[in-house]
C-alpha positions as CSV (number, residue, x, y, z in Angstrom):
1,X,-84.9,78.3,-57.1
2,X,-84.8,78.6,-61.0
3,X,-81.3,78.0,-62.9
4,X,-80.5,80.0,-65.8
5,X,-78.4,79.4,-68.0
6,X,-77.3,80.7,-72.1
7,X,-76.1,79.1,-75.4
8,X,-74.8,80.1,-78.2
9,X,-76.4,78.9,-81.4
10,X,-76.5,80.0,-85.4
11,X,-79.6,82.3,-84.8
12,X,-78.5,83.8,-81.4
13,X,-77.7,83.1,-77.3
14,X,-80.7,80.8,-75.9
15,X,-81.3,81.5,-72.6
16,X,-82.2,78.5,-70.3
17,X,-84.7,78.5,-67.3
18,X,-84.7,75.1,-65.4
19,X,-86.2,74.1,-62.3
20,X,-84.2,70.8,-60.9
21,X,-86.5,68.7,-62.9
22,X,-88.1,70.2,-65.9
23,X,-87.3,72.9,-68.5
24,X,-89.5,75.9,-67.5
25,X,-88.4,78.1,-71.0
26,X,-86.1,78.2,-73.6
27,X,-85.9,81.5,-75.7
28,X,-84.5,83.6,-78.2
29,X,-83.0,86.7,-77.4
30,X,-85.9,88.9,-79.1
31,X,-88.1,87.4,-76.7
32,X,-86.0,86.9,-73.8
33,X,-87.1,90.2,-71.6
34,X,-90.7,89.5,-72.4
35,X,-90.3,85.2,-71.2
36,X,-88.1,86.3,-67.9
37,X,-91.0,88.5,-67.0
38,X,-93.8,85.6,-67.4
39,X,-91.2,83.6,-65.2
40,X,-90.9,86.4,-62.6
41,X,-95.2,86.5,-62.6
42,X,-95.4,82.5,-62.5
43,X,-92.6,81.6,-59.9
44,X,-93.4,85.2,-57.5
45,X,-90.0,85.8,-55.8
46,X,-88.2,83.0,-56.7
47,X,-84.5,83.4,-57.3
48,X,-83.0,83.0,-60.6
49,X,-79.8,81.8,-60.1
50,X,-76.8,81.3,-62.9
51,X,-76.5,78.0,-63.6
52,X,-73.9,75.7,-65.7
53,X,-75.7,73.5,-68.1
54,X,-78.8,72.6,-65.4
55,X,-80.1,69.1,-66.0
56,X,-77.7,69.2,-69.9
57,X,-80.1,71.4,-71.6
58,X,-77.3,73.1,-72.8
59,X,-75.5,70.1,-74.3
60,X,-78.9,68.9,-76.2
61,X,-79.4,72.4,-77.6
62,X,-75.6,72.2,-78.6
63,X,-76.6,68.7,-80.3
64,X,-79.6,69.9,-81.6
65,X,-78.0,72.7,-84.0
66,X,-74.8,70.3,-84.6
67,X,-77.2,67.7,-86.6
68,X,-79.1,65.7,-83.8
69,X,-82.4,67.1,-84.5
70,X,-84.2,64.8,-82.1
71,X,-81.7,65.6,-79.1
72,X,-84.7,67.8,-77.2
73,X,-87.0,65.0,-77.6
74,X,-88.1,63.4,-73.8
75,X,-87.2,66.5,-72.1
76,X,-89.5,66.9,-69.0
77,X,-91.3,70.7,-69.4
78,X,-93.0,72.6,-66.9
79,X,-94.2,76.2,-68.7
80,X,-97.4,76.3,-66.7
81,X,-99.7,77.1,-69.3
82,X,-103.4,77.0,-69.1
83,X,-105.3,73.2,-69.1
84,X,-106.0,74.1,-73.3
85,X,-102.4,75.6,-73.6
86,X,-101.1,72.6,-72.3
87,X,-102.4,70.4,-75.0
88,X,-101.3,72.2,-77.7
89,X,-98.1,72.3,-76.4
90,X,-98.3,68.4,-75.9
91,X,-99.3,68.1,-79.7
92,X,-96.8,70.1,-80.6
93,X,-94.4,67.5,-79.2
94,X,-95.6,64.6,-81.3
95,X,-94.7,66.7,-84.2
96,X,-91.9,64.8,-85.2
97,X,-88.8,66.7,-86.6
98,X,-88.6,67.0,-90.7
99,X,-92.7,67.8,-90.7
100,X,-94.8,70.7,-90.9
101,X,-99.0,70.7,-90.2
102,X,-101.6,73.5,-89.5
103,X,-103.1,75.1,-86.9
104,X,-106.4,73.8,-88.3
105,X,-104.9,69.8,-88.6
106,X,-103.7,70.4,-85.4
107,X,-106.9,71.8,-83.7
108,X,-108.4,68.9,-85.3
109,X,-106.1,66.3,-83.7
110,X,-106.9,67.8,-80.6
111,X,-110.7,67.4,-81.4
112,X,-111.6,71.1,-81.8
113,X,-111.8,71.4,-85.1
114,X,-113.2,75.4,-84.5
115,X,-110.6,76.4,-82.0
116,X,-107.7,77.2,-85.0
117,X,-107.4,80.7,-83.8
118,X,-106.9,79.4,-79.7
119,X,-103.9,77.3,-81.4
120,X,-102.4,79.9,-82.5
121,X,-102.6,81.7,-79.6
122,X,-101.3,78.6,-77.7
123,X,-98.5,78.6,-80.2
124,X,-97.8,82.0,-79.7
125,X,-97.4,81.4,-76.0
126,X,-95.2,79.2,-76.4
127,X,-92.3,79.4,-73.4
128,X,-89.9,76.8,-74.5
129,X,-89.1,77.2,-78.5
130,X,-87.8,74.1,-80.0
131,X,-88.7,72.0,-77.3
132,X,-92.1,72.3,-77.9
133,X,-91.8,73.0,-81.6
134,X,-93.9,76.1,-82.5
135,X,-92.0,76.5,-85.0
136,X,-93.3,73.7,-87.4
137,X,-96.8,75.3,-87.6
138,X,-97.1,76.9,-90.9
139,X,-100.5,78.5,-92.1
140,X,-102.8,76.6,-94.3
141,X,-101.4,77.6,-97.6
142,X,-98.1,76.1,-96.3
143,X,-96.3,79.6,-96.0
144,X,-94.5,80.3,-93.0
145,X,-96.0,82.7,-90.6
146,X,-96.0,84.0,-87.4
147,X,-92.9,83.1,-85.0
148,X,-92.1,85.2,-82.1
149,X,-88.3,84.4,-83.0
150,X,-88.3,85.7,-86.6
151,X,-89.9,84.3,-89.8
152,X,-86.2,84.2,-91.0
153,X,-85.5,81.6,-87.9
154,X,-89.0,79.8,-88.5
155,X,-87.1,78.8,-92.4
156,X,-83.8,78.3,-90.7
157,X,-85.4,75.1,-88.2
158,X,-87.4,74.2,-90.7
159,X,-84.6,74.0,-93.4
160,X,-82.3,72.5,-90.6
161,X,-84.7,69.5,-89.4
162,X,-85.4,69.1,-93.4
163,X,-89.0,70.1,-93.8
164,X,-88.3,72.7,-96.4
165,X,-85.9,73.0,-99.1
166,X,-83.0,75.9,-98.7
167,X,-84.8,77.4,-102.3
168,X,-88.4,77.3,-100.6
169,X,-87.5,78.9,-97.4
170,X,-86.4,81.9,-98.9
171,X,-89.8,82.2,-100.7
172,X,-91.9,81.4,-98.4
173,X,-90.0,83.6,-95.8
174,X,-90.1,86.5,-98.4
175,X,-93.5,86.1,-99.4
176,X,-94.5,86.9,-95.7
């Protein structure tokens, strides 16, 4: 069994999927239909049942958007991602909040300095936003790009964990 739970947050309901000991995705509502249907395919006939704040995911996200930027930090993740997904996704972790780097500096630390275009598809397939923090990738000329939640929420994080100014999100965000 899966627990699902939702909470409310400045760029829109999250919507929780937990086993009882790791986060399995954490999503934005644009992306919501299209994560409960890779959760259906990975977890074949398993019940999703409604679920009040399993393991106090909810409570960190809460803390998370009230100021406590590191509050998802340690949480135990199972997205089931392929072996080279899986690594990204671990990089992405020991992004620590208030930075930015690229998909090519981060292909790099994983030692494949020609996979930058599998990062981004890593990236992109990305179940559990913020947790694993897809959202401080930004493209090699440091302009925000791609995020399945919005450009506009990209800026927001990033302005929130302190990376970017409020003046150069708006720029960067428009420029895209």
């Amino acid at each position: 069994m899966l627990w699902v739970d939702h909470v409310r947050s400045p760029l829109g309901t999250l919507t929780i999927v937990a086993a009882d000991d790791a986060l399995c995705a954490l999503a934005f509502p644009v992306v919501r239909s299209r994560m409960l249907a890779r959760i259906r395919s990975r977890f074949s006939g398993v019940v999703l049942k409604r679920g009040r704040d399993p393991n106090g995911y909810a409570t960190r996200v809460r803390a998370y958007f009230s100021g406590d930027v590191g509050a998802l930090d340690g949480i135990a993740v199972d997205c089931g991602g392929t072996s080279f997904e899986e690594q990204v996704w671990k990089a992405l972790r020991a992004i620590p909040a208030g930075t930015t780097t690229t998909y090519r500096e981060l292909a790099e630390v994983l030692r494949r300095p020609r996979a930058v275009r599998a990062v981004g598809r890593a990236n992109a397939r990305n179940p559990a936003c913020l947790v694993i923090p897809c959202h401080r990738m930004i493209g090699s000329d440091g302009h925000l790009t791609g995020y399945a939640g919005g450009i506009w929420r990209k800026g927001w994080l990033l302005e929130h964990e302190g990376a970017l100014s409020p003046a150069r999100t708006r720029r960067r965000a428009r420029d895209n």
